[in-house]
MARBA-827886 format. One record per residue (C-alpha): x, y, z; residue in three letters. Coordinates in nm, 2 decimals. Layout:
N
{xx:X; yy:Y; zz:Z; residuo:ALA}
...
# end
This chain:
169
{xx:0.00; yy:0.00; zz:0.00; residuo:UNK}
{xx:0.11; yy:0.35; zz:-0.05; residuo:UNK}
{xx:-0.01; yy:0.67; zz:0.15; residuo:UNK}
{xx:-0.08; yy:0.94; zz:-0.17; residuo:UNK}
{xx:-0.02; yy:1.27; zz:-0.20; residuo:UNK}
{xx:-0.32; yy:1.49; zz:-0.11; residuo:UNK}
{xx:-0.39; yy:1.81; zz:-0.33; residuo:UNK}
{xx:-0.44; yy:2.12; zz:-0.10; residuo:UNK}
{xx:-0.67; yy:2.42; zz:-0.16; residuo:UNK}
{xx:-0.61; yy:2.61; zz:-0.41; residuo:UNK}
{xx:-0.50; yy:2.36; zz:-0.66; residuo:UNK}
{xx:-0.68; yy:2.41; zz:-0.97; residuo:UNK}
{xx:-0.68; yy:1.98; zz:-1.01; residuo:UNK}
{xx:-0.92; yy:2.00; zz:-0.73; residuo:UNK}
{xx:-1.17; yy:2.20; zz:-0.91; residuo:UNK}
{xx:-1.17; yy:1.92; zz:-1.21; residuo:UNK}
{xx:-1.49; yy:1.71; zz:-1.29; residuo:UNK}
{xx:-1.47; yy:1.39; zz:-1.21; residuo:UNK}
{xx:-1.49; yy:1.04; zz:-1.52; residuo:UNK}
{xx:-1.70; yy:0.83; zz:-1.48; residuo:UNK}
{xx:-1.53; yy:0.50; zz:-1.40; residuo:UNK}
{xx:-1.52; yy:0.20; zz:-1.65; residuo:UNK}
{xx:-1.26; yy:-0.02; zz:-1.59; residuo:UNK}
{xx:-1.32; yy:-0.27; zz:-1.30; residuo:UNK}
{xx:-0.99; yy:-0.44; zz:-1.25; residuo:UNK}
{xx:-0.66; yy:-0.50; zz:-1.04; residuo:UNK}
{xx:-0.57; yy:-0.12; zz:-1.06; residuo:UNK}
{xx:-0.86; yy:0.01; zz:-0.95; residuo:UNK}
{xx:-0.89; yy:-0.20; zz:-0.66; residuo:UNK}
{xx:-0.53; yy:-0.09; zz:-0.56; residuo:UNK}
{xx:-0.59; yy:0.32; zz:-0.58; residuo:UNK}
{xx:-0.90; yy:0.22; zz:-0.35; residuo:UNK}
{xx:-0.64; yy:0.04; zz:-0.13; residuo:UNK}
{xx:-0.41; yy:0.33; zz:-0.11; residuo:UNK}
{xx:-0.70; yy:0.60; zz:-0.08; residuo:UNK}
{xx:-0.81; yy:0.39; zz:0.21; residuo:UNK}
{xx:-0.46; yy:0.42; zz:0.35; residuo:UNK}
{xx:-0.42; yy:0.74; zz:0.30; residuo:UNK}
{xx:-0.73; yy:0.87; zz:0.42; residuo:UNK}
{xx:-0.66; yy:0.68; zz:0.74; residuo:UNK}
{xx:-0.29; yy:0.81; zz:0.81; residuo:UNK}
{xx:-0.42; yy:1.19; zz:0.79; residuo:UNK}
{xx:-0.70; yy:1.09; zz:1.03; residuo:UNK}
{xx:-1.01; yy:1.16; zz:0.79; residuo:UNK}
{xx:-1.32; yy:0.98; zz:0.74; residuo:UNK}
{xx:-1.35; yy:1.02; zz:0.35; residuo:UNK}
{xx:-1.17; yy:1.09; zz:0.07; residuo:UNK}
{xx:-1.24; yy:1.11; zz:-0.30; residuo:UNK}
{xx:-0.99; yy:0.99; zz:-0.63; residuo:UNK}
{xx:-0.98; yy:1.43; zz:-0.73; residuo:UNK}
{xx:-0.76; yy:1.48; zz:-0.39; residuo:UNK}
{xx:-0.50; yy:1.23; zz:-0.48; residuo:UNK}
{xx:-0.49; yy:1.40; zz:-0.85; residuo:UNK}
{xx:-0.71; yy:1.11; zz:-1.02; residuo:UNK}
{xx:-0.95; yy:1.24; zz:-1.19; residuo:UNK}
{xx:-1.24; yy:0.98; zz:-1.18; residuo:UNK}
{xx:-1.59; yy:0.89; zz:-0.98; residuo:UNK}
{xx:-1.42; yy:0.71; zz:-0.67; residuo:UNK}
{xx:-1.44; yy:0.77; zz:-0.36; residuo:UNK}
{xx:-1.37; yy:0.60; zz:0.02; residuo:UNK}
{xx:-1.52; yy:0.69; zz:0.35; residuo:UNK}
{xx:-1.53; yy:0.51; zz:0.64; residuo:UNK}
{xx:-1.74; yy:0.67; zz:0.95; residuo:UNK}
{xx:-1.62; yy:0.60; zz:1.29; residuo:UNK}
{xx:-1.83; yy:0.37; zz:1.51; residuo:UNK}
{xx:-2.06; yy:0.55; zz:1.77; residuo:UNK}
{xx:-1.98; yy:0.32; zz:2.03; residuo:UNK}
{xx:-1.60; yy:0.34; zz:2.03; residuo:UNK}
{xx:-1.55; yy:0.64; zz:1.78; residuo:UNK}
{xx:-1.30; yy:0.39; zz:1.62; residuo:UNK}
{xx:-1.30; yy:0.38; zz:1.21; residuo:UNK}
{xx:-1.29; yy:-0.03; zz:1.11; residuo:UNK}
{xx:-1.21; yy:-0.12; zz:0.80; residuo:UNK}
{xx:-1.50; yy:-0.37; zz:0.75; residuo:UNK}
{xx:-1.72; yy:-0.02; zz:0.79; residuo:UNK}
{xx:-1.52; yy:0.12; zz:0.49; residuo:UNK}
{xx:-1.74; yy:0.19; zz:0.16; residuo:UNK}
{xx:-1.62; yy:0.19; zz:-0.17; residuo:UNK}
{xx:-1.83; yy:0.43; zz:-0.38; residuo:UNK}
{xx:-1.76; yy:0.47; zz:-0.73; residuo:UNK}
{xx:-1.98; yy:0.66; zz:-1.00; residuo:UNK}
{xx:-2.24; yy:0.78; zz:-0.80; residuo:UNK}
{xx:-2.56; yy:0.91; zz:-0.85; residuo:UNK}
{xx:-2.83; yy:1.04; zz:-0.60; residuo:UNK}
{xx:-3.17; yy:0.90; zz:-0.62; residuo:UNK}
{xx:-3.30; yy:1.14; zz:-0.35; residuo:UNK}
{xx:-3.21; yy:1.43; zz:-0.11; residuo:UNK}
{xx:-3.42; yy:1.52; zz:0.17; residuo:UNK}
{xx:-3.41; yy:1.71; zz:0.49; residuo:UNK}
{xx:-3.17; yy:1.94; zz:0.65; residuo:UNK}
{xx:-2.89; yy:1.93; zz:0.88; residuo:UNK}
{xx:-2.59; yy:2.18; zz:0.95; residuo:UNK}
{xx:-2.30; yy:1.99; zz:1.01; residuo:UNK}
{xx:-1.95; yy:2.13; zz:1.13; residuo:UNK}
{xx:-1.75; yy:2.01; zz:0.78; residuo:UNK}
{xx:-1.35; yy:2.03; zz:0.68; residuo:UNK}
{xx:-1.15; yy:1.88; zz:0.49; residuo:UNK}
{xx:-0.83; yy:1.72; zz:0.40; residuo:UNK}
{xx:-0.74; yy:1.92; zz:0.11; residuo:UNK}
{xx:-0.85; yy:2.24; zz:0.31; residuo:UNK}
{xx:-0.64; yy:2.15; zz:0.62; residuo:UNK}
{xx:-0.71; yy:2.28; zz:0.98; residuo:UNK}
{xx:-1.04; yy:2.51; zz:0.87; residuo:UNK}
{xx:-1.37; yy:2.40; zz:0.98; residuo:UNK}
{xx:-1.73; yy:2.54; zz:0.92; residuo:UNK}
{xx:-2.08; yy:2.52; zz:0.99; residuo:UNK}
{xx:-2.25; yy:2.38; zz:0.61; residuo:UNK}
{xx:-2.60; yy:2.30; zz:0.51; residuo:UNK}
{xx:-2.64; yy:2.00; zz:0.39; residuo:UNK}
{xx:-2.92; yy:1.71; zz:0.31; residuo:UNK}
{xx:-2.98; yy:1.53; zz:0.60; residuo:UNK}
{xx:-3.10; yy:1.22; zz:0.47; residuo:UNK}
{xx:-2.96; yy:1.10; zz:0.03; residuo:UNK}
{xx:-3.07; yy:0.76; zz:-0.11; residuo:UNK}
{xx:-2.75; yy:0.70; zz:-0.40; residuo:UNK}
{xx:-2.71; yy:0.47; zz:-0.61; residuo:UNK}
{xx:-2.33; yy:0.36; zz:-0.69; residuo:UNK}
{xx:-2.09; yy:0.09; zz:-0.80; residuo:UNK}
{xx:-1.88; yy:-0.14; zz:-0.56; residuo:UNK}
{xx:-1.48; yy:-0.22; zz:-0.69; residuo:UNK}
{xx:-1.65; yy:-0.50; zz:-0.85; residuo:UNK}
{xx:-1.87; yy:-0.31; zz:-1.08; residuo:UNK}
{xx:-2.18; yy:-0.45; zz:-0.91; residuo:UNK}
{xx:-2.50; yy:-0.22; zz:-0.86; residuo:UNK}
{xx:-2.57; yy:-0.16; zz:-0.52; residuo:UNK}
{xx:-2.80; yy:0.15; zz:-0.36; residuo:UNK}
{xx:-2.72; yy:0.29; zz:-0.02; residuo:UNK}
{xx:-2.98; yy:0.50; zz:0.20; residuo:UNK}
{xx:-2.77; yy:0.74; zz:0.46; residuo:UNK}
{xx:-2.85; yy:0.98; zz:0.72; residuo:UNK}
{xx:-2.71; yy:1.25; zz:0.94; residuo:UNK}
{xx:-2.29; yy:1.23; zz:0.91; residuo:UNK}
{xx:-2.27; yy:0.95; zz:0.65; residuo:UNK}
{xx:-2.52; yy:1.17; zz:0.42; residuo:UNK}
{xx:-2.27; yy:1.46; zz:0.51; residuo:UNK}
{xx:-2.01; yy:1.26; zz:0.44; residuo:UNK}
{xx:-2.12; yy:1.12; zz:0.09; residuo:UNK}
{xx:-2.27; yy:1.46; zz:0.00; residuo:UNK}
{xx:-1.89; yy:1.65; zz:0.07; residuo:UNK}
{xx:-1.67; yy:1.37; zz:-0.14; residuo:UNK}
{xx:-1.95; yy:1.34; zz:-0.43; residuo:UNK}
{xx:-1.91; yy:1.77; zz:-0.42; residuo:UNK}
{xx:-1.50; yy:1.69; zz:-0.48; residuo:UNK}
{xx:-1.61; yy:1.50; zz:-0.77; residuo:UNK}
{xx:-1.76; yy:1.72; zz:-0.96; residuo:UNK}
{xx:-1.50; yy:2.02; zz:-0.86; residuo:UNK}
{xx:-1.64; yy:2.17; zz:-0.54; residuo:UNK}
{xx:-1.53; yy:2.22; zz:-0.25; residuo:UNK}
{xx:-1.74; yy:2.28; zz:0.10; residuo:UNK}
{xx:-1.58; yy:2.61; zz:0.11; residuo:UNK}
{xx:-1.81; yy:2.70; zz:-0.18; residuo:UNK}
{xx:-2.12; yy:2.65; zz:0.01; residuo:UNK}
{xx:-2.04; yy:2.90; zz:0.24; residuo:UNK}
{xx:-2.23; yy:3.22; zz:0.26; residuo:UNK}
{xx:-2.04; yy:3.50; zz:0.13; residuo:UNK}
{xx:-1.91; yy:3.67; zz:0.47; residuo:UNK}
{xx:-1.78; yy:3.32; zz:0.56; residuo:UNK}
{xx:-1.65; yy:3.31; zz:0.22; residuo:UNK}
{xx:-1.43; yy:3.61; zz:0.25; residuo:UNK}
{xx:-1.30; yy:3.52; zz:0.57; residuo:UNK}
{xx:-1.20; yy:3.22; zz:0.46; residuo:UNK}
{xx:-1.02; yy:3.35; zz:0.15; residuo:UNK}
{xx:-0.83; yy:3.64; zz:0.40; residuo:UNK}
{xx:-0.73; yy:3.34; zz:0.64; residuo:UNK}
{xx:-0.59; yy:3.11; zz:0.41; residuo:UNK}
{xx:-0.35; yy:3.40; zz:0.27; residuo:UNK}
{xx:-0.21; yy:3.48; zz:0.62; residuo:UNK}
{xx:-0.12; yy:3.11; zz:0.61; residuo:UNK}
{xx:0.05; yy:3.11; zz:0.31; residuo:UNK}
# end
């Protein structure tokens, strides 16, 4: 396994629309392998195929357990050209992001998304999520169409955002 590179804010790779996978084979179960690995060594709980600079419909998250707040692997989903079925609710959930290190912000998002998607295998599955895993999916399907959560924010937050992230620099 190797731990990948992760593109930071503001590189423009980031902003790139996702492919829509096709191949299903030996290559594309190793990238998931290595995004799993390297979303787990910089302590996140998803990451999508855009970060590492590939520029296709994949992404990994793996939500930590309520009743330890450990991630397990067997809890890890595989998510690869996905599509939402339905969006419903609301929910305001503190988001960041590994390609956006250290900044964290209040974002509206759906609080309950019904997706359909394809496993490493290329089999059809459908998952219905809720409350952080809808977050979750709803933040790494943005990354694959070339948004960040950063762009959801109202313009004020916006701005502070932009004037914090040049004092870092």
């Amino acid at each position: 396994m190797v731990i990948l590179e992760i593109l930071k804010y503001p590189d423009k790779r980031l902003r790139k629309k996702s492919k829509p996978v096709e191949v299903f084979d030996e290559a594309l179960h190793t990238l998931l392998d290595d995004m799993y690995e390297t979303m787990i060594e910089h302590n996140g709980v998803g990451l999508a195929a855009i970060q590492v600079g590939v520029d296709k419909q994949i992404l990994v998250i793996n939500i930590p357990r309520q009743e330890d707040n450990e991630q397990h692997k067997e809890d890890m989903l595989e998510i690869i050209n996905p599509v939402f079925l339905k969006q419903e609710g609301e929910i305001v959930w503190n988001e960041g992001c590994l390609s956006v290190p250290e900044y964290y912000e209040e974002t509206k998002r759906f609080s309950h998304v019904t997706l359909a998607y394809k496993d490493r295998f290329g089999n059809d599955k459908v998952l219905q999520a809720d409350d952080f895993l809808s977050v979750a999916l709803q933040h790494e399907i943005d990354h694959l169409n070339g948004m960040l959560f950063v762009d959801k924010l109202p313009i004020l937050k916006r701005k502070k955002f932009e004037k914090e992230h040049k004092k870092t620099k």
